[in-house]
C-alpha positions as CSV (number, residue, x, y, z in Angstrom):
1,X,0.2,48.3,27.4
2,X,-1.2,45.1,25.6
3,X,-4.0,43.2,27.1
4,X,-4.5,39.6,26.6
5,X,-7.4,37.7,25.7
6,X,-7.6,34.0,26.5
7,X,-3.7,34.0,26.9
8,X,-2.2,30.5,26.4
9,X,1.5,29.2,26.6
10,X,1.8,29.1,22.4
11,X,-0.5,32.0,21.8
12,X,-3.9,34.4,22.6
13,X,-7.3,34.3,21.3
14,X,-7.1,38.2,20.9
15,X,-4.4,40.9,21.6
16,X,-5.4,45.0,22.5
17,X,-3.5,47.5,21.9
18,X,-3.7,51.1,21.0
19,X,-7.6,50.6,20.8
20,X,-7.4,47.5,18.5
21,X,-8.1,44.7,18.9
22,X,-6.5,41.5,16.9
23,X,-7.6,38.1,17.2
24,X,-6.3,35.5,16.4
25,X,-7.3,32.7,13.3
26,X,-10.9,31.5,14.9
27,X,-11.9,28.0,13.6
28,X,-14.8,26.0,14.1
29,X,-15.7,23.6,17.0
30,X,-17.4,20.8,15.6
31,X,-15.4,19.7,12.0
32,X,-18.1,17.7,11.0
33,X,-20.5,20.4,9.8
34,X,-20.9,21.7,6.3
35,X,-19.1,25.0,4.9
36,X,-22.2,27.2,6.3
37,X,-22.2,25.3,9.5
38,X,-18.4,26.0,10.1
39,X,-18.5,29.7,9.0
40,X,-21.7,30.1,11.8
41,X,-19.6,28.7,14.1
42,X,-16.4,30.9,13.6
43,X,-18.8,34.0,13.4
44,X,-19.9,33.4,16.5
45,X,-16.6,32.7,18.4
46,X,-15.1,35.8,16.8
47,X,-18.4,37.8,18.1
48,X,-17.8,36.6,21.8
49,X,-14.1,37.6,21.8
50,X,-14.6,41.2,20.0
51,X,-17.6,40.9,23.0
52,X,-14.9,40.2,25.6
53,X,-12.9,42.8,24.4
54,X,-15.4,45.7,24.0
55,X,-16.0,45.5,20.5
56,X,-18.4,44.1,18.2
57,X,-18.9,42.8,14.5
58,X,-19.6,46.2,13.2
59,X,-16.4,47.8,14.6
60,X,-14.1,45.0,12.5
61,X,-11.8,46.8,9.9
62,X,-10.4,43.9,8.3
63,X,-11.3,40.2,7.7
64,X,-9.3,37.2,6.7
65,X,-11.0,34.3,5.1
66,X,-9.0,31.4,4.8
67,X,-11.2,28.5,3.2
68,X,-9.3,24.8,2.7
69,X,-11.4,24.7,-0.5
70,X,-12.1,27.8,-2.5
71,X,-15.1,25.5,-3.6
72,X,-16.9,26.5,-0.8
73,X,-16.6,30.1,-1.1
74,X,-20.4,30.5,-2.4
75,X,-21.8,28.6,1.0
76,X,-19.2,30.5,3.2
77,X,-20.4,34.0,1.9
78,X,-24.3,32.6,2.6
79,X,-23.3,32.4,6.4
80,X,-21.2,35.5,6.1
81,X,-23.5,37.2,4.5
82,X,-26.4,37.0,7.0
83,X,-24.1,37.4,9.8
84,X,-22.8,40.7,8.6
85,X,-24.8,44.1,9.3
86,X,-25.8,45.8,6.2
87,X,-23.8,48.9,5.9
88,X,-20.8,47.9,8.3
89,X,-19.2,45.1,6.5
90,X,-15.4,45.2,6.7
91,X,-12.7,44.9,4.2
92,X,-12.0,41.5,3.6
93,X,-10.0,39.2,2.0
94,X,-10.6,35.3,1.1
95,X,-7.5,32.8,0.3
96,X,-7.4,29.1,-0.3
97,X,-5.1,27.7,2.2
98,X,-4.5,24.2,3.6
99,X,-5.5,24.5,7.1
100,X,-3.9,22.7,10.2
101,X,-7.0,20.5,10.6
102,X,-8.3,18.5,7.6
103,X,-11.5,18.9,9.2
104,X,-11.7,22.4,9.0
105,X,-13.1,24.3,6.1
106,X,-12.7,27.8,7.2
107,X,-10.8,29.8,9.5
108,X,-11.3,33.8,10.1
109,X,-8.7,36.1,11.2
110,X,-10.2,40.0,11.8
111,X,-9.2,43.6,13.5
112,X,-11.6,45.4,14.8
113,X,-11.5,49.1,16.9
114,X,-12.6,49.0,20.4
């Protein structure tokens, strides 16, 4: 069985099955903050939906970073890194990509167990 998070008719914020949980690419809802600003915002979106789901930050098993300018990796890793619990940070990975939004500096794909 899959459950569906926040199921819409081109896709779902988060998918469960098997015990994990995959969300989808979380972005940030006001494009007119900095790097650090975006990244907090993301953060927190992806901790209410591993919330919804019965998960939280410290279950993740893998990140995605995808930044629209690998310029701003230094001031994305400051929000990341006081987000993430000391001990229980993920695997992670961190691309330069050209986003669908110009606006947006970072968007966060992660897996986490339930």
């Amino acid at each position: 069985m899959i459950q569906r998070i926040e199921a819409g008719p081109r896709m779902s914020e988060a998918s469960i099955h098997g015990g994990v949980v995959y969300l989808a690419g979380q972005i940030p809802d006001d494009a007119s903050a900095d790097i650090e600003g975006q990244t907090r915002q993301v953060l927190e979106a992806i901790d209410a939906l591993l919330a919804a789901a019965g998960s939280d930050k410290t279950r993740i098993l893998r990140a995605q970073v995808y930044l629209a300018d690998i310029g701003d990796f230094a001031g994305m890793n400051r929000a990341w890194d006081a987000w993430v619990v000391p001990g229980q940070a993920p695997s992670r990975a961190t691309v330069e990509a050209k986003l669908a939004n110009p606006a947006w500096k970072v968007e966060i794909v992660v897996t986490a167990v339930i």
